[in-house]
C-alpha positions in Angstrom: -14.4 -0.4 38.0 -18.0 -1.3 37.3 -20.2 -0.1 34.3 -24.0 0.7 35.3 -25.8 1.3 32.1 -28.7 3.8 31.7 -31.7 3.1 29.0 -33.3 6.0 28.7 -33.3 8.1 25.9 -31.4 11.5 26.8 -32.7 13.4 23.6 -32.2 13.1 19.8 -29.3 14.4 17.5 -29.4 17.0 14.8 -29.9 15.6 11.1 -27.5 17.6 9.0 -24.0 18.6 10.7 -22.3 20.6 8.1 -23.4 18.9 5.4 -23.2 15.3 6.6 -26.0 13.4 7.7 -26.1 12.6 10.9 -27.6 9.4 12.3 -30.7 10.1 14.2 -31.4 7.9 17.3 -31.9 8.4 21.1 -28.2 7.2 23.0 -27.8 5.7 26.5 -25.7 6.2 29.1 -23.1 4.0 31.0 -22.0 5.2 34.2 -18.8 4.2 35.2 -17.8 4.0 38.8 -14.2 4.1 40.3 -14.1 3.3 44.7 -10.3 4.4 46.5 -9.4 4.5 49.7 -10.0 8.4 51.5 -6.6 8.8 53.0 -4.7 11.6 54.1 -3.0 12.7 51.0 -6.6 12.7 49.2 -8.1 14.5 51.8 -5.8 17.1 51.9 -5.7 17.8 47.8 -9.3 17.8 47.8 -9.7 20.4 50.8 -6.8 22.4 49.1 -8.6 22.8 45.9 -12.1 23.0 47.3 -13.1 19.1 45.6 -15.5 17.4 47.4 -14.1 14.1 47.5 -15.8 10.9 48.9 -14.1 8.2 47.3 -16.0 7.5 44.2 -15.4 8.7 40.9 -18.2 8.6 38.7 -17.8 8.7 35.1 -20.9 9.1 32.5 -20.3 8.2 29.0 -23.4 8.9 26.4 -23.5 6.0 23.6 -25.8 5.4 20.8 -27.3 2.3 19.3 -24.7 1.2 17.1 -25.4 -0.8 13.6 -25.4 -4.5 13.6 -24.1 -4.7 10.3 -21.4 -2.5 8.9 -18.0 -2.8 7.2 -16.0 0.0 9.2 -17.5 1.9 12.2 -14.9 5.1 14.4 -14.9 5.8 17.6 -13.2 9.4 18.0 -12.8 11.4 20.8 -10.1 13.0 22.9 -8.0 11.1 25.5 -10.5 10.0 28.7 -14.0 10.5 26.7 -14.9 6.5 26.8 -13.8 5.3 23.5 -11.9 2.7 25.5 -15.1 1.6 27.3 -17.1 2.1 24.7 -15.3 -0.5 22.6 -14.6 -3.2 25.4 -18.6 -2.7 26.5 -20.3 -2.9 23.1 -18.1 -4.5 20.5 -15.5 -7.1 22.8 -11.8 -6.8 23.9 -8.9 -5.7 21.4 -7.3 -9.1 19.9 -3.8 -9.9 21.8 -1.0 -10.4 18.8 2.1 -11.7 19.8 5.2 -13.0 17.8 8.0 -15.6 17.2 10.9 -13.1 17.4 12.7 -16.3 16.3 11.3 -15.8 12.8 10.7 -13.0 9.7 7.1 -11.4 10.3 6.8 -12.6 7.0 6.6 -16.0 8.9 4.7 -15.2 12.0 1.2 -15.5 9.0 -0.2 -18.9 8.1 1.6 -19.0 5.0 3.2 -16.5 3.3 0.6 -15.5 0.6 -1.5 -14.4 3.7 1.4 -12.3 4.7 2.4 -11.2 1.6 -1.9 -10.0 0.7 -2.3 -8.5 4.7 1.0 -7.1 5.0 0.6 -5.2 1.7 -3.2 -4.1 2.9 -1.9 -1.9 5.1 1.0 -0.1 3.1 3.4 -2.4 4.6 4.9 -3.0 1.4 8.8 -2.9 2.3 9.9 -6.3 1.6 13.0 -5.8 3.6 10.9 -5.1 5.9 9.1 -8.3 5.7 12.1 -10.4 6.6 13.0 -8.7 10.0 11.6 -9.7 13.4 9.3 -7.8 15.1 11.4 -6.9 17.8 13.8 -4.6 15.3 10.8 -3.0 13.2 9.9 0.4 13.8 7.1 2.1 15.6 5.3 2.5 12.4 6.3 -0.2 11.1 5.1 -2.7 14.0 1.5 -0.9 14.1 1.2 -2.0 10.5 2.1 -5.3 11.3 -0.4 -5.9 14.4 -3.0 -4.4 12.4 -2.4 -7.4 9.1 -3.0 -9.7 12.0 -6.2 -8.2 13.1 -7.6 -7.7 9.6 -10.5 -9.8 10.1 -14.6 -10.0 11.2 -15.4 -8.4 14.1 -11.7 -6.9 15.0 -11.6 -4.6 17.6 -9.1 -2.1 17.1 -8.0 0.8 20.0 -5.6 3.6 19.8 -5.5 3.3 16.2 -3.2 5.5 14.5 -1.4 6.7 17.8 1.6 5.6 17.5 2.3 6.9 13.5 2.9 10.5 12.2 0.2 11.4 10.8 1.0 10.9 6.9 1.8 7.1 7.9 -1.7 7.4 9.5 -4.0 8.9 6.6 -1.9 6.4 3.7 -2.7 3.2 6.2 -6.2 4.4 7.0 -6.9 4.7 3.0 -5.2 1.4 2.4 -7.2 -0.7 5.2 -10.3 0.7 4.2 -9.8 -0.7 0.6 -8.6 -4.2 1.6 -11.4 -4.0 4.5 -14.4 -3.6 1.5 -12.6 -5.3 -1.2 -12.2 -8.8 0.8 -16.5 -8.0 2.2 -15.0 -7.9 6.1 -17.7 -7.0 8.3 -17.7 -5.3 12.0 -14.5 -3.9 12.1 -14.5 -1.3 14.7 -11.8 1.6 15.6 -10.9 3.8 18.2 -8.7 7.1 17.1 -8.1 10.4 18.8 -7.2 11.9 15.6 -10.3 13.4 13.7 -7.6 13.6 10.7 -7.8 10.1 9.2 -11.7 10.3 8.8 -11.8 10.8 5.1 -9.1 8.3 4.6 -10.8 5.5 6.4 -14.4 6.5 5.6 -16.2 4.2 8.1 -20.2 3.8 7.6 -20.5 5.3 11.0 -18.5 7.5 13.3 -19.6 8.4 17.0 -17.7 11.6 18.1 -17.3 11.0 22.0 -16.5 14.8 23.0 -19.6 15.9 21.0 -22.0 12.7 21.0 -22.6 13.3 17.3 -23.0 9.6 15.9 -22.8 10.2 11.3 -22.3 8.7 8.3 -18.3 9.0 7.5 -18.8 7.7 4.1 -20.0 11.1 2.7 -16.5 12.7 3.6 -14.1 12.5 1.5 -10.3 13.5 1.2 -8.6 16.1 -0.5 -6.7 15.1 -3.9 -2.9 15.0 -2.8 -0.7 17.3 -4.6 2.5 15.6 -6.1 5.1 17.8 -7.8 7.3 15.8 -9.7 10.5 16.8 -11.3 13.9 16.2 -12.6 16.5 15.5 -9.7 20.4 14.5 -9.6 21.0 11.2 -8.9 21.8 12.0 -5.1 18.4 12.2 -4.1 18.7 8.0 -4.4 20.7 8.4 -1.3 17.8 9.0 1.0 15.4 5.9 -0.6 17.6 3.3 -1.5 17.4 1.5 1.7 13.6 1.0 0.9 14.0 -0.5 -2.2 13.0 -4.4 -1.9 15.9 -5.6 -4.1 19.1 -3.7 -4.2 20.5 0.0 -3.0 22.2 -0.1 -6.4 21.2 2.7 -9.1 22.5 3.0 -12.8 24.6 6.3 -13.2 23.0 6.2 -16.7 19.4 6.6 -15.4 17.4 9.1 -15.6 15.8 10.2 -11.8 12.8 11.9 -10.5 11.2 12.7 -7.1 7.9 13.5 -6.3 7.1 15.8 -3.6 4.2 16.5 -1.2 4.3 20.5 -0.3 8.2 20.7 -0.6 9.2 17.1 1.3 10.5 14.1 -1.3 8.0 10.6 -0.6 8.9 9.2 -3.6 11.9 8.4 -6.2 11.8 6.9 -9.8 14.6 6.1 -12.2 14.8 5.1 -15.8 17.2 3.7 -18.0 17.4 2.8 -21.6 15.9 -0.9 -22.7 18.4 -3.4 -23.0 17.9 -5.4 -26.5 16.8 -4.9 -29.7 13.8 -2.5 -29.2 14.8 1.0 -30.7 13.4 4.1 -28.7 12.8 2.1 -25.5 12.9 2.6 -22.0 12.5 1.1 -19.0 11.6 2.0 -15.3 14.7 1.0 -13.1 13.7 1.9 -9.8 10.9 2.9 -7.5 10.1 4.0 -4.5 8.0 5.0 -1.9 9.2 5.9 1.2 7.4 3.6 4.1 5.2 6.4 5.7 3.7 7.5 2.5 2.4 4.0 1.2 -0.8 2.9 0.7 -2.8 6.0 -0.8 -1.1 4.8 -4.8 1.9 7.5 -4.6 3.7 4.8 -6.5 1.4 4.0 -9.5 0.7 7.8 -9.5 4.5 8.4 -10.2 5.4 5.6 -11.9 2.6 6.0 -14.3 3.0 9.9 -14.4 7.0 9.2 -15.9 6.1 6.4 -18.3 3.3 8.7 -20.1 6.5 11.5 -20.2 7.9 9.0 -22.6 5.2 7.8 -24.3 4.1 11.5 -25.6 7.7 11.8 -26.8 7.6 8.2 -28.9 9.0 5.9 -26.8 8.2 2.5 -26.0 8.1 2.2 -22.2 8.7 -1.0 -19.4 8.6 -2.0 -16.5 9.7 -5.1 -14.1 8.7 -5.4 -10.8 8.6 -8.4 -8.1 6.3 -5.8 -5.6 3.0 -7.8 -5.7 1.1 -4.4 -4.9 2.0 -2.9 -8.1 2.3 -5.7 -10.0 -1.3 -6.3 -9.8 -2.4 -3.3 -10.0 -0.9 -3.1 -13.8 -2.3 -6.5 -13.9 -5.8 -4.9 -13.9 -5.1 -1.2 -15.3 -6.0 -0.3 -19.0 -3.2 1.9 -19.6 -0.3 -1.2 -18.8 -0.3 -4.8 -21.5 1.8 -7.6 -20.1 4.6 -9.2 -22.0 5.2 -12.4 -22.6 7.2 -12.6 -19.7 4.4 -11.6 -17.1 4.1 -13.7 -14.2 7.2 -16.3 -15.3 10.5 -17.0 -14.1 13.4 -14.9 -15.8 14.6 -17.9 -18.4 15.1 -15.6 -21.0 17.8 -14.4 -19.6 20.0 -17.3 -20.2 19.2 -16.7 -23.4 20.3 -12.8 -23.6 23.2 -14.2 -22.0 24.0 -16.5 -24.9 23.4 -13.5 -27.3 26.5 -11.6 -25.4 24.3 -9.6 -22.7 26.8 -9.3 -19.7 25.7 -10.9 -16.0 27.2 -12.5 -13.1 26.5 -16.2 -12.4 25.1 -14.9 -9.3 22.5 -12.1 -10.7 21.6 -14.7 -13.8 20.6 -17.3 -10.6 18.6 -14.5 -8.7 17.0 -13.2 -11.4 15.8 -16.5 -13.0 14.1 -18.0 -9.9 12.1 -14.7 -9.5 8.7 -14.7 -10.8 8.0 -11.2 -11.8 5.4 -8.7 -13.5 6.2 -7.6 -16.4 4.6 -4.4 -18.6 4.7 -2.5 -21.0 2.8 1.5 -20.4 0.1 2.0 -23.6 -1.1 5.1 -21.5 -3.8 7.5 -22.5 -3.9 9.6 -25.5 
């Protein structure tokens, strides 16, 4: 296959395309051409359906004069428009990832900070997840992971988004588009056949290839999401505790709520009364969000959502979590004040333990080698 390109300017786009401005500038063409053998078989197809057939295929594919400096540019377009092409001819070929099956993804990164930050950039959050190979990971679950690995200037990125449901799709598109802007990455291009994740990924530019409309994708943006979030018995825990990074365990004591997106449960949150000597205190026990839904701040929504319940009604309310995602986001939030024991090992539980509060060897050795972030909710008034 050979690509021919075409100069000349084959007319100008329109300015406004419902209400978002369009990028106006004359496109070129690049002509592809295809050669096979005439043989019988194609001879005979081609007479049956009246197609004159010679041999050559020839494919035109219109393509405008792209940026040379950008953050996020889409390529969009049905299945056989040239996105392919139109990648691989103006921005490079797709990176080739490949992995030490031997070893956690976790390890396959230069160290494991860089795992931990790119991993969690693209709602990959599970740390379960984190430990497997890549061979056992899911379909969803592997796209995430090639994409951390790609995260970076330049990247060319095809068929993203193809191989997800389409929730997975819009949370990861909204979560590598932060990261992406956040860390300054420049040139990262992408080629979808899904119009859908558009307002999640808001690129600077986005060339439709079915209607050669080439516009701004920053002015579009996304719909609020709709959590309802209620009251729920405690066997709702059954369908997210494999998600939860340290234990499948849940406190018959607790409290628990799900959160739902028109009707289907994406996330789970349980809470327990504060161990020690704080009176009207509580504290979040678990959380979770399930994989497909992560990246577009379900979990700080709910979490967050909970903890205010409690607040209105006079309680004091905490929080403990090892999730680096959420732990810096309270970190940085207004409405959460660290503890004393933010961002330090667990030693103060040797002393509870000494004042008659009940734990295994075991869980006292876990829990005081884990560095953890640690809150307390002020909220809003």
């Amino acid at each position: 296959m050979s690509a021919i390109e075409n100069y000349t300017c084959d007319g100008q786009m329109s300015l406004i395309e419902n209400g978002v401005p369009i990028i106006n500038d004359c496109i070129r063409t690049i002509e592809l051409k295809t050669n096979v053998d005439v043989d019988e078989g194609t001879l005979e197809i081609s007479k049956k359906f009246d197609y004159e057939f010679t041999g050559e295929t020839v494919t035109k594919i219109k393509v405008p004069t792209f940026p040379k400096d950008f953050s996020i540019g889409l390529v969009v377009g049905s299945s056989g428009s040239g996105k392919s092409t139109i990648l691989k001819e103006c921005f490079g070929e797709e990176e080739k990832i490949s992995w030490d099956n031997s070893k956690a993804i976790i390890s396959n990164f230069d160290t494991i900070e860089d795992g931990v930050r790119l991993l969690s950039s693209v709602g990959l959050g599970s740390i379960p997840s984190w430990c497997k190979p890549y061979k056992v990971l899911s379909n969803g679950e592997k796209f995430r992971a090639d994409l951390a690995r790609r995260l970076h200037d330049g990247a060319v990125i095809d068929e993203f988004t193809s191989v997800v449901n389409r929730e997975a799709a819009k949370s990861c598109s909204n979560a590598v588009q932060k990261y992406i802007r956040a860390n300054g990455i420049k040139n990262v291009v992408f080629a979808s056949c899904h119009d859908d994740i558009i307002e999640y990924l808001r690129p600077d530019w986005v060339y439709n290839t079915d209607t050669s409309q080439f516009y701004n994708g920053r002015y579009l943006w996304r719909k609020p999401i709709e959590l309802l979030l209620h009251e729920c018995v405690s066997d709702q825990w059954e369908m997210f505790k494999k998600h939860h990074y340290l234990s499948g365990e849940l406190n018959k004591a607790s409290a628990c709520y799900v959160a739902e997106i028109n009707g289907l449960p994406v996330a789970f949150v349980s809470v327990m009364t504060f161990p020690g000597n704080i009176k009207k205190a509580m504290r979040e026990h678990r959380l979770v969000v399930l994989p497909d839904f992560q990246g577009i701040g379900i979990g700080n929504a709910v979490s967050e959502t909970v903890a205010q319940y409690y607040v209105d009604r006079g309680y004091r309310y905490f929080s403990k979590t090892a999730n680096p995602r959420c732990g810096e986001h309270r970190d940085k939030s207004n409405l959460w004040r660290p503890t004393t024991y933010n961002h330090k090992d667990r030693i103060g539980y040797e002393k509870q333990k000494q004042n008659g509060y009940q734990m295994s060897v075991d869980k006292l050795i876990k829990h005081s080698l884990r560095v953890c972030y640690c809150h307390e909710y002020i909220g809003e008034e």
